[in-house]
C-alpha positions, -999 to 999 in steps of 0.1 A, spaced: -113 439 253 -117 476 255 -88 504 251 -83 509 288 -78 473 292 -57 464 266 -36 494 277 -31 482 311 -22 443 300 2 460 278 19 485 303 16 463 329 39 434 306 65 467 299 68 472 339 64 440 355 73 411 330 102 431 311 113 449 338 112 485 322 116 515 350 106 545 326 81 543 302 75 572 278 39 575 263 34 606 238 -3 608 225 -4 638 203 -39 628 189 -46 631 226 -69 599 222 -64 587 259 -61 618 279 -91 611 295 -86 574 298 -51 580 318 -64 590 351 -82 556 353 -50 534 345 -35 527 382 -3 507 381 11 492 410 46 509 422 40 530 392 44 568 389 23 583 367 37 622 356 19 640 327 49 662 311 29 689 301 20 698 338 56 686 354 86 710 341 111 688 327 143 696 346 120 685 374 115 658 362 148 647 353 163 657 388 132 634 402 143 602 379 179 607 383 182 621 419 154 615 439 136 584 427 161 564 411 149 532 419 115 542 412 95 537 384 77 561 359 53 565 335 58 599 314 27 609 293 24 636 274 -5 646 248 21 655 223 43 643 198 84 635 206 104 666 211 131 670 183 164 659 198 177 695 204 146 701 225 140 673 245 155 678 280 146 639 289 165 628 253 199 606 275 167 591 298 146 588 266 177 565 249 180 541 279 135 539 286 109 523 267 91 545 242 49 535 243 22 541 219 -13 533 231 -27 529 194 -42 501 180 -18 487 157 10 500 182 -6 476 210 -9 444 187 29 454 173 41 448 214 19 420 220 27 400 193 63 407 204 72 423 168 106 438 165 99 460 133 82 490 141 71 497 107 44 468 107 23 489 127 5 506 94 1 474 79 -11 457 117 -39 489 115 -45 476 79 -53 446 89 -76 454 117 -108 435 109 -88 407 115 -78 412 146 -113 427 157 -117 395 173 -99 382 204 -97 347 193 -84 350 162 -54 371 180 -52 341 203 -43 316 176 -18 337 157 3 343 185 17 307 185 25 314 146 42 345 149 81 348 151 97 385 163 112 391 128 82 386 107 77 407 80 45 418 64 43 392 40 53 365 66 18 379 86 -7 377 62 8 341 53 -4 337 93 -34 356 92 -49 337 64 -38 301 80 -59 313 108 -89 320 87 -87 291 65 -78 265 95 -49 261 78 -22 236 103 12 254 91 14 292 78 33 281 45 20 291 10 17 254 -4 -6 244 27 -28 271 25 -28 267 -12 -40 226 -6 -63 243 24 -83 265 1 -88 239 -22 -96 212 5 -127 235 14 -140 233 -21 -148 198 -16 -169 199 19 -197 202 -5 -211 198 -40 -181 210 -61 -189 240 -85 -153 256 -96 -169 286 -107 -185 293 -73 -151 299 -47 -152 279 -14 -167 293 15 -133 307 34 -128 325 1 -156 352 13 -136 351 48 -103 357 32 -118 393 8 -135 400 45 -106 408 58 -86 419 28 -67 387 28 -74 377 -8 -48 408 -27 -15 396 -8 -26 356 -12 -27 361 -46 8 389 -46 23 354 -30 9 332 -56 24 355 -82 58 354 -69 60 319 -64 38 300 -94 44 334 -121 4 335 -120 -10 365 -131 -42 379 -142 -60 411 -145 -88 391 -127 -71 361 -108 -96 331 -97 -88 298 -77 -110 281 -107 -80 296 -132 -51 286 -106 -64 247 -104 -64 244 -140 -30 260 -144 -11 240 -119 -27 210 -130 -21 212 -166 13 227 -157 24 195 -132 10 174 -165 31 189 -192 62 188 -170 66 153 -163 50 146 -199 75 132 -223 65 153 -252 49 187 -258 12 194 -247 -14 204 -273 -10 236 -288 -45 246 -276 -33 241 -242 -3 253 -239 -15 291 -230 -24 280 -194 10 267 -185 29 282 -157 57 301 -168 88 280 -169 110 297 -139 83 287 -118 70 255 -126 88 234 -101 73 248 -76 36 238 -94 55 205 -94 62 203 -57 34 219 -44 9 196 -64 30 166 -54 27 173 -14 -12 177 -18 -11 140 -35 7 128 -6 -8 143 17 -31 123 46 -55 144 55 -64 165 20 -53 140 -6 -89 131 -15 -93 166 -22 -69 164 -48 -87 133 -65 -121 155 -68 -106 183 -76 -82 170 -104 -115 153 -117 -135 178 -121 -101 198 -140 -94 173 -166 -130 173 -178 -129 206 -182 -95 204 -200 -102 175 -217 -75 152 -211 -85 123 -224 -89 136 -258 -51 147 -253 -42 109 -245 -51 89 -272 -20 87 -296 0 88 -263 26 57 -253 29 46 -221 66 60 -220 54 87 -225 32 92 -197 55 73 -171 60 99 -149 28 115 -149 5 114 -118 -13 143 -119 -48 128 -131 -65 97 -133 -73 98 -167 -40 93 -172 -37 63 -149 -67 47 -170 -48 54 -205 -15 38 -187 -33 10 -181 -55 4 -204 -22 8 -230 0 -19 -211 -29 -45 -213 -29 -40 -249 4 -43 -253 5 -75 -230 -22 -86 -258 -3 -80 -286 31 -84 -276 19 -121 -261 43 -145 -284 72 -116 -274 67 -108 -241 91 -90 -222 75 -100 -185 101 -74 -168 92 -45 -185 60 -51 -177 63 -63 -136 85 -24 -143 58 -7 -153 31 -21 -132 53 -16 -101 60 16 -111 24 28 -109 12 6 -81 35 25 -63 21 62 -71 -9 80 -61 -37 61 -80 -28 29 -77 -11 29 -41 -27 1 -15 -11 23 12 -37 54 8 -77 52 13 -98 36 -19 -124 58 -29 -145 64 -62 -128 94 -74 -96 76 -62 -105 32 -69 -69 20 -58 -79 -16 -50 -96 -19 -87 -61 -3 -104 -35 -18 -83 -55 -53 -91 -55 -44 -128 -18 -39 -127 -14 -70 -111 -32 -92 -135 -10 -75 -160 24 -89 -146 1 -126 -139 -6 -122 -178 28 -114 -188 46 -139 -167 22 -161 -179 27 -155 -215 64 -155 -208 63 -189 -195 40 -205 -226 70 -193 -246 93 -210 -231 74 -243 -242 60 -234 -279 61 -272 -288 37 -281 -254 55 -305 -230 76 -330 -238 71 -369 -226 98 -388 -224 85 -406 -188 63 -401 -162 90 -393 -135 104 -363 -162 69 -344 -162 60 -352 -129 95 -338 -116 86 -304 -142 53 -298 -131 68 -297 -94 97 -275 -104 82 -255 -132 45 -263 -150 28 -252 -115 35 -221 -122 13 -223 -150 -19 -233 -124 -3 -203 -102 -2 -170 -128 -35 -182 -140 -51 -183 -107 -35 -150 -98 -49 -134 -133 -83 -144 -125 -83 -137 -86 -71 -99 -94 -94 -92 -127 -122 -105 -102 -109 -77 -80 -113 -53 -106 -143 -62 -121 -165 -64 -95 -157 -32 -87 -168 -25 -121 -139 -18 -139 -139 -44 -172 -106 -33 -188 -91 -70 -189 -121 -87 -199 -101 -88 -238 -69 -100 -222 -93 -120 -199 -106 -136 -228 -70 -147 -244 -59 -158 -210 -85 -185 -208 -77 -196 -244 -40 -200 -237 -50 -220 -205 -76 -241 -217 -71 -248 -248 -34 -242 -250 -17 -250 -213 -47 -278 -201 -47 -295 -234 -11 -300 -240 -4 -313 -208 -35 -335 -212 -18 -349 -238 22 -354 -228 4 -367 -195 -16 -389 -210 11 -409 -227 32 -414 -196 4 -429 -179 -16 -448 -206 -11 -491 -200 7 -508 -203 38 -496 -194 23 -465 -184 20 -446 -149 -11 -466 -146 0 -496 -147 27 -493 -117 15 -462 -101 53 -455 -85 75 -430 -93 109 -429 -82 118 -413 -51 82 -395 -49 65 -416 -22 27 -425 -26 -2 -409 -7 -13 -442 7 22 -444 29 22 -408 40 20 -416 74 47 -441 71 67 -415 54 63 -383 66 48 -385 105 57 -416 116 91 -414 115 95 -378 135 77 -396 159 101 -426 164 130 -402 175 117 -395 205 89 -402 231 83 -366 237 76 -359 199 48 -348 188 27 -339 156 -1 -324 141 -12 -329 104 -34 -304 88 -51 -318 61 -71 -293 42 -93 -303 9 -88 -300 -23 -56 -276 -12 -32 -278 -43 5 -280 -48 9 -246 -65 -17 -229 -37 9 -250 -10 40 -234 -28 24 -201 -22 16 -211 15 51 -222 19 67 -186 6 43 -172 28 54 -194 59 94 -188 56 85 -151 55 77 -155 98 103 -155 122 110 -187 137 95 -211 110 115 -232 83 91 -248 55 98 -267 31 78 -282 4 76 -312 -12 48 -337 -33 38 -368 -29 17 -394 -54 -22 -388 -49 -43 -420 -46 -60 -425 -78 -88 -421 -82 -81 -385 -67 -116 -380 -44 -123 -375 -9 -132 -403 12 -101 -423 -8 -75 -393 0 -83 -389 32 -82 -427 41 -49 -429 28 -36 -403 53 -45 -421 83 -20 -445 95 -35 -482 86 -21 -514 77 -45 -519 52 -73 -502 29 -105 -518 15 -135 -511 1 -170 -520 16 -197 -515 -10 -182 -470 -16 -171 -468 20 -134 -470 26 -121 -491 52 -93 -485 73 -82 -517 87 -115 -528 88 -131 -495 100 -147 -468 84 -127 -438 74 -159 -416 72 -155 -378 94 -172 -396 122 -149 -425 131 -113 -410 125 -109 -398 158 -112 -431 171 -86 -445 144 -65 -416 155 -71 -428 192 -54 -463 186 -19 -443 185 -23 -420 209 -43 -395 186 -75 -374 182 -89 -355 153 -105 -326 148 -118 -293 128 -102 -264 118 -132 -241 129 -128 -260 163 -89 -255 176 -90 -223 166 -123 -210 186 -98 -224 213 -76 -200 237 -43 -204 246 -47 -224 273 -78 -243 263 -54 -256 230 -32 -265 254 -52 -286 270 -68 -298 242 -38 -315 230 -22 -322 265 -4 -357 265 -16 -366 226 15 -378 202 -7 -370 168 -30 -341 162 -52 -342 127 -68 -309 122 -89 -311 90 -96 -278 68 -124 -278 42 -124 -238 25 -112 -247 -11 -136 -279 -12 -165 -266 -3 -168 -236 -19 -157 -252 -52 -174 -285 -55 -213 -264 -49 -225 -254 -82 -235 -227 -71 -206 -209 -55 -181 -230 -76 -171 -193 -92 -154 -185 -58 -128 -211 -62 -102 -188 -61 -114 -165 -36 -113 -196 -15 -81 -204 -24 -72 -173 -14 -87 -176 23 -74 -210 24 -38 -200 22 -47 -171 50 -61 -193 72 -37 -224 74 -9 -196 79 -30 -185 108 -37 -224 119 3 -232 118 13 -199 133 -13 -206 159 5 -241 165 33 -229 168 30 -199 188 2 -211 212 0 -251 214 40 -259 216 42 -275 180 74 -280 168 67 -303 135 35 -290 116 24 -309 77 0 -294 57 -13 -314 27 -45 -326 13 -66 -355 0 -67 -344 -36 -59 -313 -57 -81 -300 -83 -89 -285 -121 -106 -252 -125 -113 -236 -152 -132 -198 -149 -151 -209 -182 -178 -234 -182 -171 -270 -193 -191 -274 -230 -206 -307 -244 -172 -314 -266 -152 -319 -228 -179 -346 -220 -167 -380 -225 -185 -403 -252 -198 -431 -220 -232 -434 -226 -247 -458 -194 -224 -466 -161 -212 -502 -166 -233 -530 -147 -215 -535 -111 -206 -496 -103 -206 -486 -70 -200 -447 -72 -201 -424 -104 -189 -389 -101 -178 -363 -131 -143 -371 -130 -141 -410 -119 -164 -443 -121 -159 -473 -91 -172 -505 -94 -162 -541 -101 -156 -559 -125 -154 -531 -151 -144 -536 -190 -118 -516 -209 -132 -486 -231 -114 -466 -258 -126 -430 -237 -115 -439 -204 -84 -453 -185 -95 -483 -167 -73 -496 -131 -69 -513 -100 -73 -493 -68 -47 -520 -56 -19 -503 -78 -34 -467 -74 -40 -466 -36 -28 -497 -18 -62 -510 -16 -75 -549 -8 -98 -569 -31 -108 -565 -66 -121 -526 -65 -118 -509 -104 -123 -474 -118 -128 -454 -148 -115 -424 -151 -121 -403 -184 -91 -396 -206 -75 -354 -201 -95 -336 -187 -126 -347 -195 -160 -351 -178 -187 -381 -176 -212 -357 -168 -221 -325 -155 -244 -321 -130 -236 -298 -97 -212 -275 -114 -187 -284 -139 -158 -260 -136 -147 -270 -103 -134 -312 -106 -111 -337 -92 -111 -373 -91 -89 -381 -119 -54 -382 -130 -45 -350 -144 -12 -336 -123 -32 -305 -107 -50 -338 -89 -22 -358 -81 6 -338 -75 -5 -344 -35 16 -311 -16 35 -316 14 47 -291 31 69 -294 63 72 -265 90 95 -267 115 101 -249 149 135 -235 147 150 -223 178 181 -215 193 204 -198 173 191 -208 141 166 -191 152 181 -156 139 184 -168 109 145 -169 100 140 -133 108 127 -114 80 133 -81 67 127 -57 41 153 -55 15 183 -29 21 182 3 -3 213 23 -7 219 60 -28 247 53 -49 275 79 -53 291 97 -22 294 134 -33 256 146 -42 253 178 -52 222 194 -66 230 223 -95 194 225 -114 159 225 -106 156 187 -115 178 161 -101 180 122 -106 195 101 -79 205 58 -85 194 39 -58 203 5 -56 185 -26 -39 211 -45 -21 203 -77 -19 173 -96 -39 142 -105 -23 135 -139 -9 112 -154 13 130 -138 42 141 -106 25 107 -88 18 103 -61 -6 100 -24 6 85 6 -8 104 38 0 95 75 0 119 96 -13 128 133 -12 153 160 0 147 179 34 157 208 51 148 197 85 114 185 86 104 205 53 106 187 23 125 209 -3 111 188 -35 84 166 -47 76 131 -27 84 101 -50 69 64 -39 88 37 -52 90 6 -46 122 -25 -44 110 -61 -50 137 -71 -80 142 -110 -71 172 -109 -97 207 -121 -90 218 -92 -113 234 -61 -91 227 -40 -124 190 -53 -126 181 -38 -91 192 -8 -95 167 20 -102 171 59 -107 147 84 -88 138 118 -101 132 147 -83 118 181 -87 134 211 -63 112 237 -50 126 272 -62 130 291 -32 162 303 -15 186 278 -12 227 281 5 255 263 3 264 260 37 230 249 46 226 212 56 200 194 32 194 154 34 184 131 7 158 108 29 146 75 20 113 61 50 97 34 44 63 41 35 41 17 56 57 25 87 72 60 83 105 48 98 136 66 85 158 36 61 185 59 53 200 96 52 226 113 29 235 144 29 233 171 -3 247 203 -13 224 226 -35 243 246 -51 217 266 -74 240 292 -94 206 314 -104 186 311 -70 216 316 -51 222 351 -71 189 361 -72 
């Protein structure tokens, strides 16, 4: 825009947008006399005061135009007061200046005059029109010259919000669109010393962070604020060789703050992960770690060196404090950390940043230690006073067992195949303790509850635990009998067991409207397939022709259920099937049918393939996710109001291989056998042997005729051909132990009582006032987390508005203890030093962090004697 343009917008805005009558323009460098006779206003007046005599003029403003409006130029500078004859109009008219600086100073609406040197100092940056255009919005009538440049250089950088600790994460940011070389600046650092930017950015830095050097570089900063935000939440002194590049101490809060902000940060966190990278090589930080504890380190977030050394120090003390374990320090610890920045599931994975990896690390550390926790409770193995007795402990307790070790080996899978091997030692002790330890003592306590005669094996019955072979007797038939409108569907999913279905069932009482419960019942023996799943159709009788099992007379095989199904107003069908079905077409589906079986084959056939038998768990994993989604669809879409889940069989896993001493000492199948697996032998008539339990599938599944079995003794194997980790078909309680689980429809007003939600946090104390640059708050979790009351992770800091005044802290509330004291947890927070008042109201604010959504607000004074006075 040239001169004579810019000077008409401007006067043009004075007469016609403000309202101004007389406008007084004195150019004593007479820069525009030629340029005035081209500037026509409309309504305006122009009179050159060095050609008009001034009483004239005043008798013309006053008197005879006094309405009118005026522009007085004159190629001089302001009279003195005793001279100027216009001085009473002067006081009540507009005074102009045409210069540069002058014309940016009006349309940028400042109110201080004195800006305009430093606007005309500054005038490379406001060479070009569109960089004027976007600090307009930024700029507020009172800015000072400090609050300008703080502008100008957000404009340059692309910076979203003129504040020091933005610009400071926007520089940095920049670094990283590219190879990263700290000693060559970013790109917008030529941009800033174009336009003389880079002197006051670093006067700011200086009188917020105490940085100063003769020769300041980004490169230097970095390093400084990093190693500063270490030391501080380091419990202990730094290195004396490192100690020179801390922050002074007046300052380092606000190092604190401003490097916590860039963690949390959306869009320029993964800056910080490079970044902080590339700085604690250079530092050396891992050298500084080694003798560290993990208490000492707690707090720190500021690399991920640190994270590994955390990590890698809690698995070894898992290790070594095994026969000790203290399972809640560790689930402290671990939560702790999968909370912050490294470990978070709520921020973006990446490889400077491997979140999935850590957070699964941390998580096989709290499956190891609850583990371990749990073997100590039974140093002596399991006692074995009756079948009934262990049966009832594996349902209430010994599962759990199963459980921790699945969730050990799911989550170190996680972690290593994303090549981070720091469990594989603990990995190692784990499978001891569960083979050799966990599997073998059961083996044994089981074995002499069920070993004839008088054994398990003999009767097959325990008390009040009904038998698979009556399940539809037990469990469906009678919902059905209570009213001609009932209906219901049984999932039957393979090889799904209990401790998986106690998982399902946590997982199904955490949705709104469903009531699960779940309960066991006594797997047919031996525990295979085709015999499990004939015993969950409704039949009179079983029977065995040649290895097919009959079903009052007809074959149980995939093929023919749907027509035994039929015979009581029933159908069959696949998982993969009802739900490729719409709404409607479910409907449908099911329309007018009093029994729906929906079989579900994830865990089975993944496990029993030697070749993909490794992904057991992983199936296990997608099992649970998809029956959720089968019963939720059920519910939700088809009408059901009664829903069972439960299975054919359960089975053993083990992540090591099965060796030759597991094998059992059978040389040759006995003459008469009609099916020989790994885990179970069927024929007639079969012999006792002193490496096998030998019974009648009359006493073990209800079945006609003369049928007998082997099974091996433990845990054992005949054989081991097509995989050998992955089994069922015996009599081990991981078999047996059949689940049921029972989901309901609740509706009504019982309804309410199913909703879920996140546990309540509250800040204890009522008067909260904030007196030094560190301040801890208690927070306490309200009510313990259940299957309806979920945990919640919070973030936490104090506020002035929208601006947070200290450092972000993530942490997260899952305590499932009964103990108010034991769910309580303190919160530490770092205050920025800046300006604070008394008067001024500040909030302590907890949101939740997956949703943003405010959870609660309480006010705080901070009362900072030194800021404050200072």
């Amino acid at each position: 825009m040239s001169d004579q343009h810019q000077i008409h917008a401007a006067l043009t805005r004075l007469f016609n947008d403000e309202g101004q009558r007389i406008v007084f323009w004195n150019d004593p460098d007479k820069e525009f006399q030629n340029t005035l006779p081209f500037i026509i206003l409309e309504g305006v007046t122009v009179l050159r005061l060095d050609e008009v005599g001034a009483l004239e003029t005043k008798i013309r403003l006053e008197r005879g135009e006094p309405d009118g409006k005026f522009l007085l130029y004159s190629p001089t500078e302001e009279p003195d007061y005793e001279d100027d004859w216009l001085l009473d109009i002067r006081f009540y008219s507009h005074r102009f200046r045409a210069d540069r600086a002058s014309i940016l100073l009006h349309e940028l609406r400042l109110v201080n005059p004195h800006l305009r040197t430093h606007l005309a100092e500054r005038r490379k940056f406001f060479d070009a029109k569109d960089r004027l255009q976007k600090i307009k919005p930024l700029v507020a009538p009172e800015d000072t010259a400090s609050d300008l440049d703080r502008k100008m250089i957000a404009v340059v950088i692309k910076a979203d919000l003129p504040e020091l600790f933005n610009l400071i994460r926007s520089i940095f940011d920049a670094w990283t669109e590219g190879e990263i070389d700290l000693d060559t600046p970013p790109a917008v650092w030529s941009q800033m010393e174009k336009f003389d930017l880079d002197v006051p950015f670093w006067a700011m830095v200086k009188a917020t962070f105490g940085y100063e050097e003769e020769t300041p570089t980004l490169k230097n900063f970095l390093l400084r604020l990093l190693l500063t935000d270490y030391a501080y939440h380091l419990k202990g002194d730094v290195l004396p060789s490192l100690r020179g590049l801390l922050l002074p101490q007046i300052s380092r809060s606000n190092a604190v703050v401003c490097l916590a902000q860039w963690r949390d940060s959306s869009s320029k966190g993964t800056s910080y992960n490079r970044l902080s990278a590339e700085a604690a090589a250079i530092l050396k930080i891992e050298d500084h770690l080694t003798n560290l504890e993990i208490d000492a380190l707690a707090d720190v977030m500021t690399f991920l060196a640190v994270e590994k050394q955390i990590a890698s120090s809690l698995r070894e003390r898992v290790q070594t404090t095994a026969a000790t374990i203290n399972a809640e320090d560790v689930r402290a610890i671990a939560t702790r950390r999968q909370a912050g920045h490294w470990a978070s599931l709520n921020l973006a994975d990446s490889p400077a940043a491997p979140r999935q990896a850590l957070h699964a690390v941390y998580a096989a550390l709290v499956a190891a230690a609850n583990f371990y926790a749990l073997w100590n409770l039974h140093p002596s193995g399991f006692p074995d006073p009756d079948a009934a007795t262990l049966y009832r402990a594996y349902e209430k307790e010994l599962y759990r067992f199963d459980q921790l070790y699945r969730h050990f080996c799911e989550s170190a899978d996680t972690a290593e195949e994303q090549g981070w091997n720091i469990l594989k030692p603990l990995r190692t002790d784990i499978e001891a303790h569960y083979v050799n330890g966990y599997l073998t003592h059961l083996a044994l306590a089981w074995g002499q509850c069920i070993e004839p005669p008088g054994g398990l094996l003999s009767q097959w019955r325990i008390k009040q635990v009904p038998n698979q072979y009556r399940f539809f007797d037990h469990t469906v038939k009678p919902w059905l009998e209570e009213g001609e409108n009932r209906r219901a569907f049984v999932i039957i999913s393979d090889a799904f067991r209990y401790e998986a279905a106690q998982e399902l069932t946590t997982e199904l009482n955490g949705k709104y409207r469903f009531e699960a419960t779940l309960s066991s019942q006594l797997g047919v023996l031996p525990s295979y397939t085709a015999l499990g799943m004939a015993s969950l159709l409704p039949h009179q009788t079983l029977a065995y022709q040649g290895s097919d099992v009959r079903v009052d007379g007809k074959s149980s095989s995939a093929s023919e259920r749907n027509s035994i199904l039929h015979a009581i107003g029933g159908l069959a069908c696949k998982y993969d099937d009802l739900m490729a079905k719409k709404k409607e077409e479910g409907r449908e589906f099911v329309k007018n049918k009093r029994v729906v079986y929906i079989y579900h084959d994830t865990v089975d056939a993944i496990g029993d393939d030697g070749k993909t038998e490794g992904k057991t768990f992983a199936a296990v994993r997608m099992a649970i996710n998809e029956l959720a989604a089968l019963v939720s669809y059920i519910i939700n879409n088809l009408n059901g109001h009664y829903v069972v889940v439960t299975a054919d069989h359960g089975f053993l896993f083990t992540e090591t291989a099965r060796v030759e001493t597991d094998k059992s000492p059978l040389k040759d199948k006995p003459d008469g056998t009609v099916l020989a697996k790994k885990r179970y032998l069927i024929g007639q008539p079969l012999h006792d042997h002193d490496s096998v339990w030998h019974g009648q599938l009359s006493v073990t599944a209800g079945a006609e005729g003369n049928m007998e079995f082997w099974i091996p003794k433990g845990a054992n194997l005949f054989h081991f051909v097509g995989g050998a980790r992955f089994v069922h078909g015996g009599a081990m309680p991981q078999e047996i132990v059949v689940p049921i689980v029972t989901v309901k429809h609740v509706r009504g007003k019982s309804a309410q009582e199913t909703k879920t939600r996140p546990v309540t946090v509250q800040v204890l104390g009522n008067s909260h006032r904030i007196t030094t640059a560190q301040h801890r708050f208690q927070l306490i979790q309200m009510e313990p987390v259940s299957d309806r009351v979920k945990p919640i992770t919070l973030r936490i800091a104090v506020y002035e508005d929208e601006e947070a005044v200290t450092n972000i802290q993530t942490v997260k509330f899952e305590s499932g203890s009964d103990t108010l004291d034991e769910r309580k947890q303190w919160v530490s927070l770092v205050l920025k030093e800046r300006q604070y008042h008394k008067k001024t109201p500040y909030r302590l604010v907890l949101r939740d962090a997956d949703t943003g959504i405010e959870q609660q607000s309480v006010d705080v004074m901070i009362n900072r004697a030194f800021t404050d006075d200072f």
